[in-house]
Steps between C-alpha positions, in 0.01 A plus 500: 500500500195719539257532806219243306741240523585543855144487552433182277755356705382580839119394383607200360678378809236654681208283355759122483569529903107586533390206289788273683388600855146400381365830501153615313689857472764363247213556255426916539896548455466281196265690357703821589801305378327419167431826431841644587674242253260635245606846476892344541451290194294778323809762570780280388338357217466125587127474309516093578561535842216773544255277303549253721382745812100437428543083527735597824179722629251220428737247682515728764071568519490082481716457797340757751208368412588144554718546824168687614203287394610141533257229440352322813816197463774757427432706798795522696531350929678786637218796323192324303477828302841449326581208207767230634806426329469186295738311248449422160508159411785310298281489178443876561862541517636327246203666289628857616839402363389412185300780459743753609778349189240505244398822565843672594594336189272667261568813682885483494441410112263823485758725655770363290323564225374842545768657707841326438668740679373347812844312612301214697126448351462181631637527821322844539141312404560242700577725807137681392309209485675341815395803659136525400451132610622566826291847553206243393605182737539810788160630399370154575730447781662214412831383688663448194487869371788534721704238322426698172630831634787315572596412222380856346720659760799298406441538121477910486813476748654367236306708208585847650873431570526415121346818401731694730184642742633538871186579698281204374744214593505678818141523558465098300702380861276653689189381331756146494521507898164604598345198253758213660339706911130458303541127366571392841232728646246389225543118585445558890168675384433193288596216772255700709208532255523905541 
């Protein structure tokens, strides 16, 4: 283990318990986060996982934007500068589902194909896309980002233990606890329109 990854790991938890406590400041770690999984991915030679850094940025630009200039009926009751948590609807969901097989799917497929030395493409794309859908639901600040991280959480538990990692399961748990304290804390923000 080398000192980026201690720092990945302490930005990354930094940024989830910012964004859970409804915090505007989740977003200038993320961007410091972003950066700092860049040059990780860059040194050890993961070239999809890097790629995937500049949608991660814009994600990142889309939420502090949005958490910052909220339309007249998203303003939040407790600060009318900040957007207010909202749900998405049932179609949306089961449309978000759908979306996410098809297109972890094709990229499981992809990675298959091109590097089939990769001992779980599809759970591996599916744990991507999973996660880009919830950085975009968060950016948005929809409740039910938290329900995706969940199940992201859970998933790369499960992924790094396979792959015989130690620090990441570790640091999945705590991403796993702080998303069950920010699903709770997210729908109290919703009951109360904040």
């Amino acid at each position: 283990m080398n000192p980026l990854d201690i720092i990945c790991s302490v930005l990354g938890l930094t940024t989830v318990v910012l964004a859970g406590r409804n915090s505007k400041y989740n977003f200038w770690v993320g961007y410091l986060y972003t950066a700092a999984l860049f040059a990780m991915f860059y040194t050890k030679n993961l070239y999809a996982s890097l790629l995937l850094q500049p949608v991660s940025l814009a994600i990142n630009v889309l939420g502090h934007y949005r958490w910052t200039h909220p339309k007249e009926e998203e303003r939040s009751a407790d600060d009318g500068s900040a957007l207010k948590v909202s749900m998405l609807s049932w179609a949306e969901r089961a449309l978000t589902v759908g979306a996410v097989a098809v297109v972890a799917g094709l990229w499981g497929w992809t990675l298959d194909t091109l590097f089939p030395a990769d001992p779980h493409p599809y759970l591996d794309s599916c744990v991507t896309v999973l996660i880009l859908v919830a950085q975009l639901l968060s950016a948005l600040k929809k409740w039910d980002c938290w329900v995706a991280w969940l199940v992201v959480n859970v998933t790369q538990i499960a992924l790094h233990l396979s792959v015989g990692n130690v620090l990441m399961p570790i640091v999945s748990g705590l991403y796993l606890v702080n998303g069950i304290w920010s699903l709770y804390g997210w729908m109290k923000l919703y009951r109360r329109k904040a």
